[in-house]
C-alpha positions as protocol buffer text, in pm:
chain_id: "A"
residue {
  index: 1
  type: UNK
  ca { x: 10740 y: 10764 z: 7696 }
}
residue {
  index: 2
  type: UNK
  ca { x: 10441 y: 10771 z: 7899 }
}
residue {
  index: 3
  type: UNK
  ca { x: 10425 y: 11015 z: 8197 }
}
residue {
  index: 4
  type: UNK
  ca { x: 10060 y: 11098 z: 8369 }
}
residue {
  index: 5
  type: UNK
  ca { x: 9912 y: 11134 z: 8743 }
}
residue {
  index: 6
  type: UNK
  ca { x: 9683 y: 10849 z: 8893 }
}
residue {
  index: 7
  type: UNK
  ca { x: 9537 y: 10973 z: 9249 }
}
residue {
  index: 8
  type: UNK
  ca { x: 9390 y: 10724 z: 9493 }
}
residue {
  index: 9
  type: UNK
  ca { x: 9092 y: 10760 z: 9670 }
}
residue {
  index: 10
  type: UNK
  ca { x: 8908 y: 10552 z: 9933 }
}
residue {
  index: 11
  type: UNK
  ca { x: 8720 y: 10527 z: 10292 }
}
residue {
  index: 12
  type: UNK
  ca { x: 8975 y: 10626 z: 10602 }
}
residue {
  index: 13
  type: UNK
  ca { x: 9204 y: 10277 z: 10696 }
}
residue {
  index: 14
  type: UNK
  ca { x: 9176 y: 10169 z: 10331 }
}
residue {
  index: 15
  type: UNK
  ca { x: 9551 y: 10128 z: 10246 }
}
residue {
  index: 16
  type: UNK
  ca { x: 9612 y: 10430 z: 9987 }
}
residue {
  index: 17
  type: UNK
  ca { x: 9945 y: 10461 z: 10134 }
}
residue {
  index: 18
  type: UNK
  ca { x: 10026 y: 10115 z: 10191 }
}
residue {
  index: 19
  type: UNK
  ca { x: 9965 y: 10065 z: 9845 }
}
residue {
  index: 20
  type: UNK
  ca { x: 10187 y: 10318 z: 9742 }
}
residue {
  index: 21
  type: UNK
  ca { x: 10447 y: 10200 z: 9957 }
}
residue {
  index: 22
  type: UNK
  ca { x: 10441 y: 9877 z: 9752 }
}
residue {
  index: 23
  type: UNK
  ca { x: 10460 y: 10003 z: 9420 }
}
residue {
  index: 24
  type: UNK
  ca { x: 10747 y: 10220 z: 9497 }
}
residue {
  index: 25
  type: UNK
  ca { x: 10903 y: 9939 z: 9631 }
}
residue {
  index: 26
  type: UNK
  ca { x: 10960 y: 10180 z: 9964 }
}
residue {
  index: 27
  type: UNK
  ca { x: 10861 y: 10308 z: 10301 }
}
residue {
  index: 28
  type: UNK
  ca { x: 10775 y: 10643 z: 10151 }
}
residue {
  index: 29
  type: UNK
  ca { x: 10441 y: 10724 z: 10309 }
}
residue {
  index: 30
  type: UNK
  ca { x: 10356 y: 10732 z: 10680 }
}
residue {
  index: 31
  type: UNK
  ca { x: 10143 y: 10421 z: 10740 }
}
residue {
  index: 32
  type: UNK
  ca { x: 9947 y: 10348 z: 11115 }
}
residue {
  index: 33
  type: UNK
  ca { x: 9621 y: 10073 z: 11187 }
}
residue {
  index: 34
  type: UNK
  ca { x: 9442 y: 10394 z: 11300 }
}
residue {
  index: 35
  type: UNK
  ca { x: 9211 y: 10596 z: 11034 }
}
residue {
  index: 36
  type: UNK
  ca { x: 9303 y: 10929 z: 10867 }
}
residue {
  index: 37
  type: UNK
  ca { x: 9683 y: 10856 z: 10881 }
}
residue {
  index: 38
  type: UNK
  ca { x: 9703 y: 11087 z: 10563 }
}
residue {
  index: 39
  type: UNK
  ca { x: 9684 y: 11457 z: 10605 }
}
residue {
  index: 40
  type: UNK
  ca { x: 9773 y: 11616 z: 10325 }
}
residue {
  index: 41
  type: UNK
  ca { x: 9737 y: 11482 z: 9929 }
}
residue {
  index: 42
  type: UNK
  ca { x: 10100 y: 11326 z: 9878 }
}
residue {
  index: 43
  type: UNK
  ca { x: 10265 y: 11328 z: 9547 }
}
residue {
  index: 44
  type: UNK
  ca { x: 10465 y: 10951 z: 9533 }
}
residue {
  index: 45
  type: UNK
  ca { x: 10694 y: 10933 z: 9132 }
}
residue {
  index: 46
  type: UNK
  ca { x: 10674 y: 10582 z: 9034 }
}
residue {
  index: 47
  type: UNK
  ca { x: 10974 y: 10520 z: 8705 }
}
residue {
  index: 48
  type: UNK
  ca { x: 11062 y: 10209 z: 8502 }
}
residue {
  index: 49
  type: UNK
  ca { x: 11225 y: 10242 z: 8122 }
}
residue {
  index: 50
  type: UNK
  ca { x: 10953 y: 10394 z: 7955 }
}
residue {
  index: 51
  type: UNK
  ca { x: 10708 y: 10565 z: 8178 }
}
residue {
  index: 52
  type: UNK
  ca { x: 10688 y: 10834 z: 8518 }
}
residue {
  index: 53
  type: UNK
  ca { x: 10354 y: 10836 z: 8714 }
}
residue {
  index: 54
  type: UNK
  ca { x: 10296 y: 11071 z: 8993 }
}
residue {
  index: 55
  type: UNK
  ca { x: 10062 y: 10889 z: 9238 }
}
residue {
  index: 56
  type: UNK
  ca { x: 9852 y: 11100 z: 9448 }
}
residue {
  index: 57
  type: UNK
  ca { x: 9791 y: 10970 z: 9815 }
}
residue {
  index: 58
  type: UNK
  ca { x: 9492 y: 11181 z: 9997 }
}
residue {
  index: 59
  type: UNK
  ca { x: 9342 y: 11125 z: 10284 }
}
residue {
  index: 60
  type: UNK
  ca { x: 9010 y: 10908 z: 10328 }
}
residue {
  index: 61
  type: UNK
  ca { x: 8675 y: 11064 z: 10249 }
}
residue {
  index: 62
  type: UNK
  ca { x: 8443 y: 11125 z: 10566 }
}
residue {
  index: 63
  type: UNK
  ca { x: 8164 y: 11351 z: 10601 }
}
residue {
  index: 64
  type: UNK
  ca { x: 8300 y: 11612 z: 10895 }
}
residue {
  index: 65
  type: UNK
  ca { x: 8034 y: 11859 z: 11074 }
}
residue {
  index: 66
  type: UNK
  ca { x: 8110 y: 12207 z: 10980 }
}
residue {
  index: 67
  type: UNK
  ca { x: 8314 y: 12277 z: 11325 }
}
residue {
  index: 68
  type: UNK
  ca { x: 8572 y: 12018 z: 11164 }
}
residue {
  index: 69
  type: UNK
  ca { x: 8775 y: 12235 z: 10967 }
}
residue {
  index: 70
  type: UNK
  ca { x: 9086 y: 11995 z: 10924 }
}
residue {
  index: 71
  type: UNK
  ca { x: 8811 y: 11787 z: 10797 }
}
residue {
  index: 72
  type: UNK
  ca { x: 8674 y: 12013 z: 10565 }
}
residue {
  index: 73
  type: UNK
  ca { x: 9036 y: 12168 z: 10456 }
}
residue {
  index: 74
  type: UNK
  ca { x: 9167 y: 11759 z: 10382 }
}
residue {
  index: 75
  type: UNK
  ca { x: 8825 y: 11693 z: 10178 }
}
residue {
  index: 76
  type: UNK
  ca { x: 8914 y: 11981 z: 10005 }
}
residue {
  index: 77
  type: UNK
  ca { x: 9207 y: 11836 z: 9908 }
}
residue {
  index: 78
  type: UNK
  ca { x: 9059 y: 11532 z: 9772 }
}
residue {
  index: 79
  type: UNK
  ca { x: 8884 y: 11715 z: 9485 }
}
residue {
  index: 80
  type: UNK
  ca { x: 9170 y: 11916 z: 9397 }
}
residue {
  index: 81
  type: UNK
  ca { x: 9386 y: 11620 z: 9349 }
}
residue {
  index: 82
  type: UNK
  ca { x: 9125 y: 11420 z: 9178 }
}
residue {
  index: 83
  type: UNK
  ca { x: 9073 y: 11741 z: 8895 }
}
residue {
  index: 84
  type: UNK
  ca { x: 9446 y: 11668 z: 8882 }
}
residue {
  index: 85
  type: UNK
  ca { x: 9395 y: 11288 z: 8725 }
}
residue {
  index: 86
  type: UNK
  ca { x: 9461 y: 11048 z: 8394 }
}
residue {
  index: 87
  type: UNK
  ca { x: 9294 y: 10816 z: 8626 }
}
residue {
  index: 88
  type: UNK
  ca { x: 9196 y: 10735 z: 8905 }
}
residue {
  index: 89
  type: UNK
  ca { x: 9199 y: 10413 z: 9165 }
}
residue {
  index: 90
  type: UNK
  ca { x: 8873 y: 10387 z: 9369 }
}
residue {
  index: 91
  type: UNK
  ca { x: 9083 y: 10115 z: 9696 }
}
residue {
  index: 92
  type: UNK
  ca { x: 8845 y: 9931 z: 9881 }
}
residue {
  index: 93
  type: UNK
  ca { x: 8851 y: 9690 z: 10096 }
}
residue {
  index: 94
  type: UNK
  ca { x: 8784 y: 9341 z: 9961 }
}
residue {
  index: 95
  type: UNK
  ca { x: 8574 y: 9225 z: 10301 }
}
residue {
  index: 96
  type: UNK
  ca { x: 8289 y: 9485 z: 10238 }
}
residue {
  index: 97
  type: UNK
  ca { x: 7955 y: 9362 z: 10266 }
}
residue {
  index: 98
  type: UNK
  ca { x: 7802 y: 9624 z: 10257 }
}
residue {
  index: 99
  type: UNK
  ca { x: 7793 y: 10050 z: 10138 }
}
residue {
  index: 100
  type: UNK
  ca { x: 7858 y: 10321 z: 10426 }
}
residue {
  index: 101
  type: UNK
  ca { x: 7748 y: 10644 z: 10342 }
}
residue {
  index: 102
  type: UNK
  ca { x: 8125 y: 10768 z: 10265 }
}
residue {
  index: 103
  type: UNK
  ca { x: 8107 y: 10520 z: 10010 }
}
residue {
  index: 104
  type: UNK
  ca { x: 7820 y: 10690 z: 9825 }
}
residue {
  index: 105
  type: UNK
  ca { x: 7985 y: 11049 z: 9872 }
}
residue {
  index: 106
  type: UNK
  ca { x: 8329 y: 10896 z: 9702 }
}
residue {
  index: 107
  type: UNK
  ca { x: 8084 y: 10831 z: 9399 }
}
residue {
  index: 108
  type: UNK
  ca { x: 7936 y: 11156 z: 9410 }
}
residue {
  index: 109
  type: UNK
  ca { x: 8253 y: 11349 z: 9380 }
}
residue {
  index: 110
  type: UNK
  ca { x: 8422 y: 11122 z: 9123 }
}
residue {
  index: 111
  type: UNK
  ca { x: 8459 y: 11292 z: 8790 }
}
residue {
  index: 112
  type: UNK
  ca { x: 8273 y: 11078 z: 8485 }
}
residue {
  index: 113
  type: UNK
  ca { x: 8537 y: 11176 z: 8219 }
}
residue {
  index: 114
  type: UNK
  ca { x: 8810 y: 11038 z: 8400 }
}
residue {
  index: 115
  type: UNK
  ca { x: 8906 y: 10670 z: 8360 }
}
residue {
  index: 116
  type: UNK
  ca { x: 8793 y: 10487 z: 8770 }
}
residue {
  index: 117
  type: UNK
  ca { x: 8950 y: 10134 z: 8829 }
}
residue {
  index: 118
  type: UNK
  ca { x: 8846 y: 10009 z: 9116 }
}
residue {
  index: 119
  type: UNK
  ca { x: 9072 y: 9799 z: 9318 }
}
residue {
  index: 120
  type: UNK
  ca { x: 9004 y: 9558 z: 9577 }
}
residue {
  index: 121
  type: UNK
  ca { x: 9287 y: 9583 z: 9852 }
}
residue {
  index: 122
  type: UNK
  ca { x: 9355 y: 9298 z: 10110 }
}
residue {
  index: 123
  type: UNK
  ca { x: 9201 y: 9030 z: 9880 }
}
residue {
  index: 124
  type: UNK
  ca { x: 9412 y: 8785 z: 10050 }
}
residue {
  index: 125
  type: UNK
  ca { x: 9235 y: 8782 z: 10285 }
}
residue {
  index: 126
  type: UNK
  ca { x: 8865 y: 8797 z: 10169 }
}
residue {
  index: 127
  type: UNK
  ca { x: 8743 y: 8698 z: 9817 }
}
residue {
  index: 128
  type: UNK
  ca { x: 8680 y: 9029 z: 9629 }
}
residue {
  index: 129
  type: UNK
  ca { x: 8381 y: 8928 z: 9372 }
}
residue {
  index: 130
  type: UNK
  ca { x: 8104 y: 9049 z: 9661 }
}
residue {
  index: 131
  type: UNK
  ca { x: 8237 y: 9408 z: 9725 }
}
residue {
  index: 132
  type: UNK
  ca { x: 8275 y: 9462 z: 9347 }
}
residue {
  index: 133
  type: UNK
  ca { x: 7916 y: 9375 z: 9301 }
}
residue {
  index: 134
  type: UNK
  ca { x: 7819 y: 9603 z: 9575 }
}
residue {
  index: 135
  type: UNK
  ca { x: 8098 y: 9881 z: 9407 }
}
residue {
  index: 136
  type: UNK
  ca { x: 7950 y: 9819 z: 9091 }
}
residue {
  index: 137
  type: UNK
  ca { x: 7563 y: 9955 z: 9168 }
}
residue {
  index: 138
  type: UNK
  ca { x: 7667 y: 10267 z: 9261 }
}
residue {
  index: 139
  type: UNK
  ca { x: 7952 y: 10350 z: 8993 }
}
residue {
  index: 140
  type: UNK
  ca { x: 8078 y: 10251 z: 8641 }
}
residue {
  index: 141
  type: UNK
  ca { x: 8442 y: 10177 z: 8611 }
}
residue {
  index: 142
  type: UNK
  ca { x: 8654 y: 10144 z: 8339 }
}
residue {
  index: 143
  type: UNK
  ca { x: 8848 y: 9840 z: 8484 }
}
residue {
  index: 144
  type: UNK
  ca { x: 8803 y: 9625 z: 8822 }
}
residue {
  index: 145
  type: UNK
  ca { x: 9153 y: 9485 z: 8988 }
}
residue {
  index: 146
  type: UNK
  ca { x: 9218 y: 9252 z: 9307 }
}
residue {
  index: 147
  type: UNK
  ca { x: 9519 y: 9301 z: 9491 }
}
residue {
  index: 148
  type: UNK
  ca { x: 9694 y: 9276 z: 9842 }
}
residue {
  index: 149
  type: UNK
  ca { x: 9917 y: 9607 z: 9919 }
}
residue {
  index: 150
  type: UNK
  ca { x: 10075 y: 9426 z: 10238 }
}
residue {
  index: 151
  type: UNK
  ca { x: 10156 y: 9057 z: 10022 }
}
residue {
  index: 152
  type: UNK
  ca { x: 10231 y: 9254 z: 9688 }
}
residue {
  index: 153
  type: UNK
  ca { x: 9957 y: 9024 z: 9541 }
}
residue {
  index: 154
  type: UNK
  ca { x: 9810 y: 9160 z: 9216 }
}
residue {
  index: 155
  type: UNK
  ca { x: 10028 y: 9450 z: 9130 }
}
residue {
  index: 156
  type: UNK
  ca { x: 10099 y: 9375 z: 8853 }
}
residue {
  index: 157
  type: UNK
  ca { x: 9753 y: 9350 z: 8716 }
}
residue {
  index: 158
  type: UNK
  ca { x: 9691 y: 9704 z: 8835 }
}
residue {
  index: 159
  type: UNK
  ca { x: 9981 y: 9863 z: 8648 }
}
residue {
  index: 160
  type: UNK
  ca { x: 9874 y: 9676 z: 8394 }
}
residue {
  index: 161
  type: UNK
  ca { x: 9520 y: 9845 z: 8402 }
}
residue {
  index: 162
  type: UNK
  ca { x: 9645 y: 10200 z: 8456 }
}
residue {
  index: 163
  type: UNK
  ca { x: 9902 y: 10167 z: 8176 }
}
residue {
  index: 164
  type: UNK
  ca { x: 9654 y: 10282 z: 7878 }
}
residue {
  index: 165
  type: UNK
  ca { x: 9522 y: 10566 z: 8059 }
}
residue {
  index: 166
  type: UNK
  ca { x: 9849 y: 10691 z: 8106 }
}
residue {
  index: 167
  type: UNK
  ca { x: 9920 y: 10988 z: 7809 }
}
residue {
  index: 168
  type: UNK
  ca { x: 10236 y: 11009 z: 7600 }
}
residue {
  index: 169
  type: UNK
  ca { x: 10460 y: 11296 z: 7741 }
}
residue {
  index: 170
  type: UNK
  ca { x: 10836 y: 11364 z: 7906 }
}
residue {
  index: 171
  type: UNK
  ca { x: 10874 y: 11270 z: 8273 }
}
residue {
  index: 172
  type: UNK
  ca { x: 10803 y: 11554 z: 8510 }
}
residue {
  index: 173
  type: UNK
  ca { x: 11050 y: 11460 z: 8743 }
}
residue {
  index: 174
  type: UNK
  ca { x: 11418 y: 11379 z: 8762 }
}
residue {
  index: 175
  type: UNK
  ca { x: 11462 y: 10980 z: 8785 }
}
residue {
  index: 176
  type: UNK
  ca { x: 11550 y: 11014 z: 9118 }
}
residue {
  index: 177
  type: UNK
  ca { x: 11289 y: 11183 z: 9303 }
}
residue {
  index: 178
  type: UNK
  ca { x: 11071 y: 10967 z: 9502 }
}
residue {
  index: 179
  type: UNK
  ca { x: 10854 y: 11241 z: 9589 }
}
residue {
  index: 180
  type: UNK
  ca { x: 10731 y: 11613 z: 9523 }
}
residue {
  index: 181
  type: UNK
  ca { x: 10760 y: 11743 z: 9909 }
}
residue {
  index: 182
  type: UNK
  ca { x: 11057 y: 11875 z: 10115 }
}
residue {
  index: 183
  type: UNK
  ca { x: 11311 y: 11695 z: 10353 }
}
residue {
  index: 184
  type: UNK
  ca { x: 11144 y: 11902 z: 10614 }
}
residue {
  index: 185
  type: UNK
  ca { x: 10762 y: 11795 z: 10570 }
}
residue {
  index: 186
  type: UNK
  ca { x: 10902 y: 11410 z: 10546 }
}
residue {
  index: 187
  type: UNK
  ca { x: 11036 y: 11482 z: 10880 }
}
residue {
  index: 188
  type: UNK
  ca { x: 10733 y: 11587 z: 11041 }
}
residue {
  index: 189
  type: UNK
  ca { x: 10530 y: 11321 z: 10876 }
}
residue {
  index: 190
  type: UNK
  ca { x: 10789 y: 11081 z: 11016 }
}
residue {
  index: 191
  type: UNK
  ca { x: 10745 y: 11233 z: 11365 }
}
residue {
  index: 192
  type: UNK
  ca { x: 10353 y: 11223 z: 11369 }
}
residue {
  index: 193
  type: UNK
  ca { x: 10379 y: 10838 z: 11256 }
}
residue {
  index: 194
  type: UNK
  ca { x: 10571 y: 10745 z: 11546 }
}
residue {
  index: 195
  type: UNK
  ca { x: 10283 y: 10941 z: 11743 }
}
residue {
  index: 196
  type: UNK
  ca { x: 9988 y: 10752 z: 11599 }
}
residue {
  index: 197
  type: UNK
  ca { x: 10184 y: 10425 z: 11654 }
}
residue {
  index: 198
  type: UNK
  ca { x: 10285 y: 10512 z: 11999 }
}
residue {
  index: 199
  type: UNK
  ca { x: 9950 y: 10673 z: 12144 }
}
residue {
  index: 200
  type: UNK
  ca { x: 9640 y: 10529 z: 12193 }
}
residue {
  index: 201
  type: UNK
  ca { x: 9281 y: 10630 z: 12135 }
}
residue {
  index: 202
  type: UNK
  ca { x: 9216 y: 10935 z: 12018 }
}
residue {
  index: 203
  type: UNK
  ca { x: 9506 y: 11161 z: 12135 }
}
residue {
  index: 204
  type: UNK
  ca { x: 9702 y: 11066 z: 11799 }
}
residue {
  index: 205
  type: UNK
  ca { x: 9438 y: 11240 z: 11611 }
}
residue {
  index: 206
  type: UNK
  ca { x: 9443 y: 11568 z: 11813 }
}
residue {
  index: 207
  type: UNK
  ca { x: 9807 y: 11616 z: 11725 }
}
residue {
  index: 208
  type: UNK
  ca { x: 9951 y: 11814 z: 11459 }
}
residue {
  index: 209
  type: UNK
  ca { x: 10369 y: 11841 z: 11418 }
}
residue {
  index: 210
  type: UNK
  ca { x: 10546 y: 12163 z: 11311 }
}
residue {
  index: 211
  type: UNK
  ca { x: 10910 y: 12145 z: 11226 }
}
residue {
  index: 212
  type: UNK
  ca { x: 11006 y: 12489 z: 11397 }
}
residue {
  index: 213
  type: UNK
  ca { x: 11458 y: 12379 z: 11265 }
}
residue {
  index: 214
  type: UNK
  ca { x: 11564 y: 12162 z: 10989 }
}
residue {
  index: 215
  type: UNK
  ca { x: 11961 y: 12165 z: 10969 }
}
residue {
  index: 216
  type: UNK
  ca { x: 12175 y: 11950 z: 10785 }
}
residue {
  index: 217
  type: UNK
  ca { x: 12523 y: 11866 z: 10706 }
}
residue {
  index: 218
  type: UNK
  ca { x: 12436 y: 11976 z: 10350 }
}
residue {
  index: 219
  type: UNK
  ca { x: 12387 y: 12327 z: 10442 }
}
residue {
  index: 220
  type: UNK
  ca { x: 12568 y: 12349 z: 10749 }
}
residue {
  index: 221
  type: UNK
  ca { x: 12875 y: 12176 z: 10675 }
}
residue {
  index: 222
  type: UNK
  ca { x: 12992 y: 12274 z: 11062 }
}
residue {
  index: 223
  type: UNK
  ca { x: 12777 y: 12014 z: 11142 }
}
residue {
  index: 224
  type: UNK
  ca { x: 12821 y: 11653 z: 11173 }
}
residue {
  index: 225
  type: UNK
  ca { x: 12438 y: 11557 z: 11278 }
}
residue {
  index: 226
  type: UNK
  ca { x: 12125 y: 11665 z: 11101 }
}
residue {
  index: 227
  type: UNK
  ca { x: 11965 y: 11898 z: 11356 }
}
residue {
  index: 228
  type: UNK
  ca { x: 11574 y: 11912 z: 11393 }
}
residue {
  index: 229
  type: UNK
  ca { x: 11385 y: 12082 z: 11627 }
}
residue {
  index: 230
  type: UNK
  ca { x: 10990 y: 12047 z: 11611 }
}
residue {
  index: 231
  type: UNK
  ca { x: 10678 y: 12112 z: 11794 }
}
residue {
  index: 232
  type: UNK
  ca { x: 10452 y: 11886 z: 11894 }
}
residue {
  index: 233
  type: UNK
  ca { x: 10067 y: 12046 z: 11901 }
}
residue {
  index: 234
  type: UNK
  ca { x: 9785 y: 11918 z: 12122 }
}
residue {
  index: 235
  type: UNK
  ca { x: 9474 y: 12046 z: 12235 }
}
residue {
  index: 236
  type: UNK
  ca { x: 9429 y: 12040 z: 12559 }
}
residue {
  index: 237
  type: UNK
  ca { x: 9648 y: 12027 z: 12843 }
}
residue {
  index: 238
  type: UNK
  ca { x: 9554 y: 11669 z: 12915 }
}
residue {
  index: 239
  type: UNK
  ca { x: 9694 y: 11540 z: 12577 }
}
residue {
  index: 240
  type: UNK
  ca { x: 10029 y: 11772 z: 12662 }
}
residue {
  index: 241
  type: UNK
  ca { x: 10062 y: 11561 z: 12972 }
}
residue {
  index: 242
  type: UNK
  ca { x: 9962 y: 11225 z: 12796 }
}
residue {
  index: 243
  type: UNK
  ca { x: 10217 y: 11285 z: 12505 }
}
residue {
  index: 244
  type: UNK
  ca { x: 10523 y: 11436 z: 12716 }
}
residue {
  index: 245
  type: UNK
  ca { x: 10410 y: 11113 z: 12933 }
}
residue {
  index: 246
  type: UNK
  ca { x: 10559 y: 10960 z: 13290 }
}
residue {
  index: 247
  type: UNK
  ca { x: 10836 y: 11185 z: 13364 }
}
residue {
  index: 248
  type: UNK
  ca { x: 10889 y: 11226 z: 12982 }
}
residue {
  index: 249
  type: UNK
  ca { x: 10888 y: 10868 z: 12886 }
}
residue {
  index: 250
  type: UNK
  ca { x: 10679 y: 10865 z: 12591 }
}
residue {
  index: 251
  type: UNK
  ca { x: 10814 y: 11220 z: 12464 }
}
residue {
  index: 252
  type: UNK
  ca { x: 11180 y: 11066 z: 12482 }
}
residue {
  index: 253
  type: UNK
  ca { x: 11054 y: 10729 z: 12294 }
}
residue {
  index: 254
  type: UNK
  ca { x: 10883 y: 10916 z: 12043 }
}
residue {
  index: 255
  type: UNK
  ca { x: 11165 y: 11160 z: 11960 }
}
residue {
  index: 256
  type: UNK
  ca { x: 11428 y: 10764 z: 11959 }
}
residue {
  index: 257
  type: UNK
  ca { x: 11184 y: 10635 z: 11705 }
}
residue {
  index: 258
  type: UNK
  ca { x: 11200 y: 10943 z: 11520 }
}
residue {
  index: 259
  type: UNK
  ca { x: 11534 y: 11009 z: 11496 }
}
residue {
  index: 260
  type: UNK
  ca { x: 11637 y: 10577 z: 11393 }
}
residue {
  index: 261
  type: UNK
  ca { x: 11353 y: 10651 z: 11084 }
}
residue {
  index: 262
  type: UNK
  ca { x: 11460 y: 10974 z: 11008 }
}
residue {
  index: 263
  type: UNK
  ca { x: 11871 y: 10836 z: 10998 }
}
residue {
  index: 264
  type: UNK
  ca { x: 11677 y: 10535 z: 10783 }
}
residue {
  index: 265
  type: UNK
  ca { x: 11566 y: 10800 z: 10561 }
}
residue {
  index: 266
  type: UNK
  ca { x: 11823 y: 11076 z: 10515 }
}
residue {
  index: 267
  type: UNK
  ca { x: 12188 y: 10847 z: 10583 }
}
residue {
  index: 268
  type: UNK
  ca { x: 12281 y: 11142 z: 10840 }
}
residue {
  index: 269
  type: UNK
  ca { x: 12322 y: 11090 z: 11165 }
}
residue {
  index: 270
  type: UNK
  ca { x: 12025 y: 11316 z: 11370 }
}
residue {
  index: 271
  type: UNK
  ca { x: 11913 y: 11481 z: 11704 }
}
residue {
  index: 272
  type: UNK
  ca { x: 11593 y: 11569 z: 11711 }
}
residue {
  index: 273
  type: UNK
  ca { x: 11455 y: 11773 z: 11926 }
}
residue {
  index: 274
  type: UNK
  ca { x: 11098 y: 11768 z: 12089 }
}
residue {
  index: 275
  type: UNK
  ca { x: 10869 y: 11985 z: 12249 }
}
residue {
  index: 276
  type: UNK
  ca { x: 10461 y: 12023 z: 12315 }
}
residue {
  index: 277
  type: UNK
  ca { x: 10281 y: 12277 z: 12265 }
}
residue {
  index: 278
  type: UNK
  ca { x: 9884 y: 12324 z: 12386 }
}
residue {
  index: 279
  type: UNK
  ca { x: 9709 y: 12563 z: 12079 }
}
residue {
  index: 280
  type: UNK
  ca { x: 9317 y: 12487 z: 12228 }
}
residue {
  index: 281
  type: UNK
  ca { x: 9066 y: 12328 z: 11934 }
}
residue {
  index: 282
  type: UNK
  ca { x: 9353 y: 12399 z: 11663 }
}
residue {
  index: 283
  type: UNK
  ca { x: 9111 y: 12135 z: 11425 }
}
residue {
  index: 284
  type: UNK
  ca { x: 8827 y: 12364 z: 11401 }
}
residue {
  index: 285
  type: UNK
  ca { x: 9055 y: 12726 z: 11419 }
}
residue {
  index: 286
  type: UNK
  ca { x: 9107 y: 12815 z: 11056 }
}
residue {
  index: 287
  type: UNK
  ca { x: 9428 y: 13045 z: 11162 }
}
residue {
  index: 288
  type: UNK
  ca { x: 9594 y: 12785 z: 11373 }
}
residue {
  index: 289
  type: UNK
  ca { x: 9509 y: 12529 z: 10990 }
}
residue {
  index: 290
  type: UNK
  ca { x: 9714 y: 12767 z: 10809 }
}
residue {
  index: 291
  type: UNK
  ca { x: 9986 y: 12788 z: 11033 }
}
residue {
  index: 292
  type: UNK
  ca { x: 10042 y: 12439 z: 11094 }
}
residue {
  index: 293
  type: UNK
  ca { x: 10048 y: 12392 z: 10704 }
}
residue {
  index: 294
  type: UNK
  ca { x: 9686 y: 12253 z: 10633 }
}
residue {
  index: 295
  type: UNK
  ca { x: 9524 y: 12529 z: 10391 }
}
């Protein structure tokens, strides 16, 4: 048996978790058209009859100013999961024509003794053969792929290419597990997707979500409905006002979507339970970071 981790790196908006999404076969990752959907460095468990491997979603690489400490704290992240690698998947989108300076900085950071294959995403709809050319000046990779997360187009050929970087060993995880978090994270993370989809701008982006109750049937059999209660964070008082929206419009139709995903998800009937919450700058506050979970 083959069991090993493959993390996946790439610019904000390139479609880490999309991709994921499709090789699990599932919704399992929070997906949105707006950049830095991914927060945190997700742990997805691909399994078929002879091999497990753990892919690592993390957010997109930016350069952040030194006031941005959710910036900092999610770049972070990045290296730590990419120490944590058999290989590694370098997405990018098959359209470029040409380097941004995050590009340079993902070829910085990438470790030369571990395996890089990059991957053209959305070659469906642009051919691929320019952007490798460009990917290939700056980096050397052990393997070059061309696939389409959203049309399933060339996933095959990736396995294929990850396959003999993977090392012999015992799965890490039951069969079952579709990934290393808690019921309670996948609800907030289910709850700040139905923000970014439902908000415009930049107020998405300024939100955080803290899961203050998570009660279910399973360890409250009195109840008959999963019961979660979160808060949602902003950072000013005109976000607040913008997310509770016109006479709590937008607050009630975030907290719907939220609870049809989350029954979607768990098979248990839910209430869920919304409120917002103004913590001022809580992106650059280290303190307010560590209590919303990012650190």
């Amino acid at each position: 048996m083959k069991c090993g981790v493959v993390t996946i790196i790439g610019r904000p908006n390139a479609g880490k978790s999309s991709l994921i999404n499709a090789l699990l076969k599932t919704h399992a990752l929070i997906i949105s058209p707006k950049p830095q959907t991914t927060r945190n460095a997700l742990r997805c468990i691909y399994n078929d009859d002879d091999s497990q491997i753990i892919f690592t979603d993390t957010p997109g690489l930016y350069t952040p100013d030194s006031r941005d400490k959710l910036g900092i704290f999610l770049n972070d992240s990045i290296l730590e999961a990419l120490d944590d690698s058999d290989c590694i998947l370098w997405l990018i989108d098959a359209g470029t024509r040409k380097l941004k300076p995050d590009d340079y900085e993902i070829a910085k950071i990438l470790p030369k003794k571990i395996p890089v294959i990059l991957t053209a995403n959305k070659s469906d709809k642009s051919d691929p053969s320019q952007a490798i050319r460009l990917y290939e000046e700056i980096f050397t990779f052990a393997d070059r792929v061309a696939i389409s997360a959203r049309t399933k187009r060339g996933l095959d050929s990736l396995m294929a290419a990850i396959m003999p970087h993977i090392p012999e060993g015992e799965a890490i995880y039951d069969a079952d597990i579709l990934m290393d978090t808690t019921e309670k994270f996948m609800a907030s993370e289910i709850i700040r997707e139905k923000v970014l989809m439902l908000l415009r701008d930049e107020v998405p982006h300024c939100v955080a979500v803290v899961v203050d109750e998570y009660k279910s049937p399973d360890e409250y059999p009195d109840r008959k409905k999963l019961y979660i209660r979160a808060t949602l964070i902003t950072e000013t008082e005109g976000q607040k006002k913008i997310v509770i929206g016109s006479k709590g419009e937008m607050i009630k139709r975030i907290g719907e979507e939220s609870r049809k995903a989350i029954e979607n998800v768990t098979g248990i009937p839910a209430y869920i339970d919304l409120w917002v919450k103004v913590v001022a700058n809580w992106r650059k506050n280290p303190a307010a970071l560590k209590r919303f979970g990012y650190a």
